[in-house]
C-alpha positions in Angstrom: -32.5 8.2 -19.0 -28.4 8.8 -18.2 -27.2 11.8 -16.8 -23.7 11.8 -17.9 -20.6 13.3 -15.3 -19.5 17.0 -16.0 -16.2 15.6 -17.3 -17.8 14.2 -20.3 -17.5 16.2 -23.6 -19.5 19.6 -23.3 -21.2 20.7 -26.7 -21.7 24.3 -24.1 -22.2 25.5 -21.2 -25.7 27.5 -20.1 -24.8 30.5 -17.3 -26.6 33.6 -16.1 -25.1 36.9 -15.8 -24.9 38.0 -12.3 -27.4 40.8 -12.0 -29.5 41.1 -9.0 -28.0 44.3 -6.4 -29.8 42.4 -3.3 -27.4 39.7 -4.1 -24.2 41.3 -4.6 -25.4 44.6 -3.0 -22.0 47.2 -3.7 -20.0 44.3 -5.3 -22.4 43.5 -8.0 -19.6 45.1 -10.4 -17.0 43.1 -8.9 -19.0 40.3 -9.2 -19.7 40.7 -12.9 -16.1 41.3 -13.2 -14.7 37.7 -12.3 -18.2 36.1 -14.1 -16.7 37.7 -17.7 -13.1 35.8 -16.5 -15.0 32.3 -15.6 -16.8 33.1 -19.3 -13.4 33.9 -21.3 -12.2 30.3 -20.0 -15.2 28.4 -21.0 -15.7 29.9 -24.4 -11.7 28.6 -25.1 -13.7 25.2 -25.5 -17.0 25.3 -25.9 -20.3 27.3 -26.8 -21.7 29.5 -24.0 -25.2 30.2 -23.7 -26.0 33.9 -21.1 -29.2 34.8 -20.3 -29.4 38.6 -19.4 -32.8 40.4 -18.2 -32.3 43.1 -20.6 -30.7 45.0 -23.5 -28.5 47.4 -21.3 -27.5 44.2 -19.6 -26.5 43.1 -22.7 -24.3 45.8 -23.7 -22.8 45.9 -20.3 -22.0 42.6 -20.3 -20.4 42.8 -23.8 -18.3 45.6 -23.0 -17.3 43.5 -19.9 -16.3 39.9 -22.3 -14.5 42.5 -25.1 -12.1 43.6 -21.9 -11.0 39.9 -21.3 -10.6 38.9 -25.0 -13.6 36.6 -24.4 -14.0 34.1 -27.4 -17.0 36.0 -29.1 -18.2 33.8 -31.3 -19.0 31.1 -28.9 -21.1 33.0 -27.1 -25.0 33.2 -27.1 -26.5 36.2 -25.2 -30.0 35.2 -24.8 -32.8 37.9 -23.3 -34.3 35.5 -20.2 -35.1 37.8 -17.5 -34.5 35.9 -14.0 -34.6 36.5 -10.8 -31.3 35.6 -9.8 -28.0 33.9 -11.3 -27.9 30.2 -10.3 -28.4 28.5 -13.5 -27.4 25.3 -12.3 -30.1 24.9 -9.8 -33.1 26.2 -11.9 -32.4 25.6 -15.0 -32.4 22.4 -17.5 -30.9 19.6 -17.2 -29.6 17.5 -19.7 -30.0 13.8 -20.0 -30.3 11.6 -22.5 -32.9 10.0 -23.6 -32.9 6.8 -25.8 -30.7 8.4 -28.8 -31.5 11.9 -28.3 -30.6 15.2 -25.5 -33.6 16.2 -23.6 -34.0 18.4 -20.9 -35.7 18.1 -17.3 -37.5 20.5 -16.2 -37.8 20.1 -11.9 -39.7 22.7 -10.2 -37.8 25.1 -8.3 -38.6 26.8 -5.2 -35.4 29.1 -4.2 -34.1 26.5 -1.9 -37.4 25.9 0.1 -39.2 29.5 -0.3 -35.9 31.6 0.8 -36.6 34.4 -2.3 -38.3 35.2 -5.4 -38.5 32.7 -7.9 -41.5 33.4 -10.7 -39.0 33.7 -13.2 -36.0 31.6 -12.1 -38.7 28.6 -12.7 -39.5 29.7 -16.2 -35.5 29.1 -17.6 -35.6 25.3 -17.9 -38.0 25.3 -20.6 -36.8 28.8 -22.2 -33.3 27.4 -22.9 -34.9 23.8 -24.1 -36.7 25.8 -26.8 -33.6 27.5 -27.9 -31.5 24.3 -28.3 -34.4 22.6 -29.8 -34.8 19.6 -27.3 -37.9 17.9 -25.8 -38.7 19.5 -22.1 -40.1 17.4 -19.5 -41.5 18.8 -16.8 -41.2 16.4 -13.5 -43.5 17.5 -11.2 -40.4 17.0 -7.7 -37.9 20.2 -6.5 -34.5 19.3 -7.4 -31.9 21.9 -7.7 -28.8 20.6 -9.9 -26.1 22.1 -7.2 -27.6 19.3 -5.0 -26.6 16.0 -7.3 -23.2 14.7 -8.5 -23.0 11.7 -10.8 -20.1 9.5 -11.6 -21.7 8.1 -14.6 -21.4 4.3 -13.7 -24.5 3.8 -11.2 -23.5 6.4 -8.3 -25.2 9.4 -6.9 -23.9 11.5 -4.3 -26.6 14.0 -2.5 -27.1 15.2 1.1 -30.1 14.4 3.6 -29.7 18.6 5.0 -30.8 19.2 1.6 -32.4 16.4 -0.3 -34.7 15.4 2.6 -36.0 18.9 4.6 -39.4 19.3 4.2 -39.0 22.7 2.5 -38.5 20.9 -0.8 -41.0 18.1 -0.7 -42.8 17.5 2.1 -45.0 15.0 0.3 -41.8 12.2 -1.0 -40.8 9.6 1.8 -36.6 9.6 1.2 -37.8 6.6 -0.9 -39.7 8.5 -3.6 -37.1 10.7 -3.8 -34.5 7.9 -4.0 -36.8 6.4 -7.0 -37.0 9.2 -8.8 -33.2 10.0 -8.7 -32.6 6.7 -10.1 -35.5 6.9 -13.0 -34.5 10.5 -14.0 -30.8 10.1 -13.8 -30.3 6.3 -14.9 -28.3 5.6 -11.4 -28.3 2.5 -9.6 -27.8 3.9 -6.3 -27.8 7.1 -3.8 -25.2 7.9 -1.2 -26.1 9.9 1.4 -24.1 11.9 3.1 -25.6 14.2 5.7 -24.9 18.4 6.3 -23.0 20.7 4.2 -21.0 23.8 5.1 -22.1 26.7 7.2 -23.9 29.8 5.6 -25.1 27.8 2.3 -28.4 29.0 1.9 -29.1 25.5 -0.3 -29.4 23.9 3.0 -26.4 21.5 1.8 -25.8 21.5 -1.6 -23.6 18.8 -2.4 -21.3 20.5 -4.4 -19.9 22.7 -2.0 -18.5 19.9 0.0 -18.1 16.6 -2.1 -17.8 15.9 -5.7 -17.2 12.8 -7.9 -13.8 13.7 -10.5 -13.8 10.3 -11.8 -15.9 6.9 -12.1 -14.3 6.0 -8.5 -12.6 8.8 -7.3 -14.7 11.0 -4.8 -12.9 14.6 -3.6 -14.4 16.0 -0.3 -13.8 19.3 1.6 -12.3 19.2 5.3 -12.0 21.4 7.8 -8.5 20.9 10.0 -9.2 23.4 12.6 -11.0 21.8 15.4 -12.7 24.4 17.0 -14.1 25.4 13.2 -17.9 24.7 13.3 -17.8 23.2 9.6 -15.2 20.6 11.1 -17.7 17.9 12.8 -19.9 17.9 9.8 -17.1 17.4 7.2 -15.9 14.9 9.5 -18.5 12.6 9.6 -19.4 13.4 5.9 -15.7 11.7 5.5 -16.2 8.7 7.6 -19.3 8.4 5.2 -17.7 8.3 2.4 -15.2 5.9 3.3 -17.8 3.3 3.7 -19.4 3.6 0.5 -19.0 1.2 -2.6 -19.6 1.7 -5.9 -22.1 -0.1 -7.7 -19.4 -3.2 -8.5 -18.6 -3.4 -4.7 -15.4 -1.5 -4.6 -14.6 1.7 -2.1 -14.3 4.6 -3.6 -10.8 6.5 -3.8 -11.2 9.2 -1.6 -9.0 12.8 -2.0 -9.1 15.5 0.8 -8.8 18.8 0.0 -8.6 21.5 2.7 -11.3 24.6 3.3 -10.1 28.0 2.8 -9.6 30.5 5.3 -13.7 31.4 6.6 -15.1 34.1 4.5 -17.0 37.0 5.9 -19.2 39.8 4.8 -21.6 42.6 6.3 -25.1 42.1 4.9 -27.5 44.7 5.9 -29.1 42.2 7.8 -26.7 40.2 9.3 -22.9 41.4 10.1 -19.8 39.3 9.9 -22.1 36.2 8.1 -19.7 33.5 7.6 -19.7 32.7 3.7 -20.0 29.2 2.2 -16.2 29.2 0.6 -15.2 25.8 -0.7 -12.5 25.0 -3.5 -15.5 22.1 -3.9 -17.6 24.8 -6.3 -15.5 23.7 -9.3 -16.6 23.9 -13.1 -15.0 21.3 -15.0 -14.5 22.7 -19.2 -13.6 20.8 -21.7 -10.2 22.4 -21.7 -10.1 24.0 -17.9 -11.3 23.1 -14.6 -12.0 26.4 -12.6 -11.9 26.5 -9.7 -13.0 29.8 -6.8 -9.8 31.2 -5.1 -10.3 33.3 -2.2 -6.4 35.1 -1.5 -5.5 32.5 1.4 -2.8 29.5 1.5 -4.9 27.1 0.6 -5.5 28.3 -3.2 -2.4 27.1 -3.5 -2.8 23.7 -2.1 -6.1 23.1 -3.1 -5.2 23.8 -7.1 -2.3 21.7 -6.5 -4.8 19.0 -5.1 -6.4 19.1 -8.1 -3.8 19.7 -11.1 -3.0 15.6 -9.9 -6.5 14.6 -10.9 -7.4 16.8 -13.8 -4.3 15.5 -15.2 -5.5 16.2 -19.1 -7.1 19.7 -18.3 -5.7 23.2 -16.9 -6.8 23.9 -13.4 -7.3 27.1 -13.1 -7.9 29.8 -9.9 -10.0 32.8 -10.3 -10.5 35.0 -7.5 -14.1 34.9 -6.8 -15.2 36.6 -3.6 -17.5 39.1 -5.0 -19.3 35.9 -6.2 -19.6 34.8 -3.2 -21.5 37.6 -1.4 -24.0 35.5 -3.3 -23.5 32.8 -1.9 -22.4 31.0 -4.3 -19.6 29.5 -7.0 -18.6 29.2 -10.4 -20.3 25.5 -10.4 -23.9 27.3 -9.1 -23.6 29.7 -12.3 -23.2 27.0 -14.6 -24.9 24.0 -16.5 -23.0 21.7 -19.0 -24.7 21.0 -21.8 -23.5 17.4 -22.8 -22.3 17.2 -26.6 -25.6 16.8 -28.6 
């Protein structure tokens, strides 16, 4: 089996409308709002694939692509009730498999038992039927916001994540190692250790560090000393800068900076401190968007990544609302590799 990198040709794209009021609470509109923009940029390029829980989702969601000239016929609205939004972490992903696409199946737990999940682990094999590929089921939790491939032997994952004992207590970091390299076709995991503060993942690696070539790794740091994401990030970089790839080579390694902390009042916790990284990316086959937040690093940070993504658009959507969920543009989607 191969997982190939996100920059690889996409046939689509598989997202889920945001939906849930507990997640979004009063900016669930908002929310929905800059999900139709990430949509209208994807569709440019690909098909897109929407699950909704209902009909009068549906229609809302409709009105709400029609109102940013959303490419129409590339879209697939698809009734799939869920529980939440975050298609890349429980639904299918895509490998291939001898000549053919087939889709993994992992089981999914919300991130170690955090929220309800009965129908968040029922999409993996809901949006394999559609597309008409085998499903395997692989009886391990693996969310797909906690992986990044570089397609040439390498996988980058955390130990905060990967390793706590909320995911699978019963898999010695060397079962999970074996089965990263089985299901994925890698040669070898790097490990880096803690992601950013208030990600509920426990350390989802792409919020802090993502591969944008074979050997060119981008991380997230933190300037500010007296931040409490900059000793993490830190030694996350120091990391990184002693890893080879599977040839023997170091890595090229590009910093990019964190934006200004983000904050919001949730009815159980006041001024929580959001998980905002530029990291959360979504690479199209035409665009790579990318969260903005209204601070001075957009700027630098799109900049930053323009030089990289030198054949594709990077683009900036504002994307706070989305955030109240605690997550990015790269948690609401999964590449479906051309089939």
């Amino acid at each position: 089996m191969y997982l190939p990198p996100e920059w690889y040709k996409h046939y689509g794209t598989w997202t889920t409308y945001p939906q849930n009021p507990e997640t979004f609470f009063d900016n669930l509109e908002k929310a929905q709002n800059e999900f139709a923009l990430m949509v209208k940029y994807i569709s440019e390029s690909e098909k897109v694939h929407i699950n909704v829980d209902n009909e009068e989702n549906k229609r809302d969601l409709e009105k709400k692509l029609k109102k940013v000239d959303a490419l129409q016929k590339n879209i697939n609205i698809h009734i799939i009730p869920t529980n939440d939004c975050w298609n890349r972490d429980f639904g299918a992903i895509f490998v291939k498999d001898n000549k053919d696409w087939i889709g993994l199946d992992f089981e999914f737990n919300s991130w170690g038992g955090k929220y309800p999940y009965d129908l968040d682990n029922q999409v993996a094999s809901k949006m394999c039927q559609i597309l008409n590929k085998k499903c395997q089921k692989i009886d391990m939790v693996l969310e797909g916001g906690s992986i990044d491939v570089n397609g040439a032997g390498s996988l980058l994952t955390t130990e905060s994540c990967l390793l706590n004992k909320n995911r699978n207590p019963q898999l010695t970091k060397e079962d999970i190692e074996n089965n990263l390299k089985k299901y994925f076709g890698v040669k070898q995991v790097l490990w880096l250790k803690e992601g950013i503060v208030g990600d509920d993942t426990d350390g989802h690696i792409d919020d802090i560090t993502r591969f944008v070539n074979e050997n060119t790794i981008i991380t997230v740091i933190e300037e500010d000393k007296e931040d409490e994401n900059y000793l993490p990030l830190k030694e996350n970089l120091e990391l990184l800068k002693s890893f080879k790839d599977t040839n023997g080579n170091n890595f090229n390694i590009i910093t990019i900076p964190m934006p200004e902390p983000q904050y919001f009042d949730f009815p159980e916790e006041k001024n929580y401190r959001l998980p905002a990284s530029y990291a959360n990316f979504y690479i199209t086959n035409k665009y790579v968007l990318v969260p903005t937040f209204n601070c001075k690093q957009d700027k630098i940070a799109i900049e930053i990544l323009q030089k990289i993504f030198n054949d594709k658009k990077v683009i900036g959507i504002y994307a706070y609302d989305i955030l109240i969920g605690l997550g990015g543009f790269h948690c609401l989607t999964m590449q479906i590799p051309q089939l």
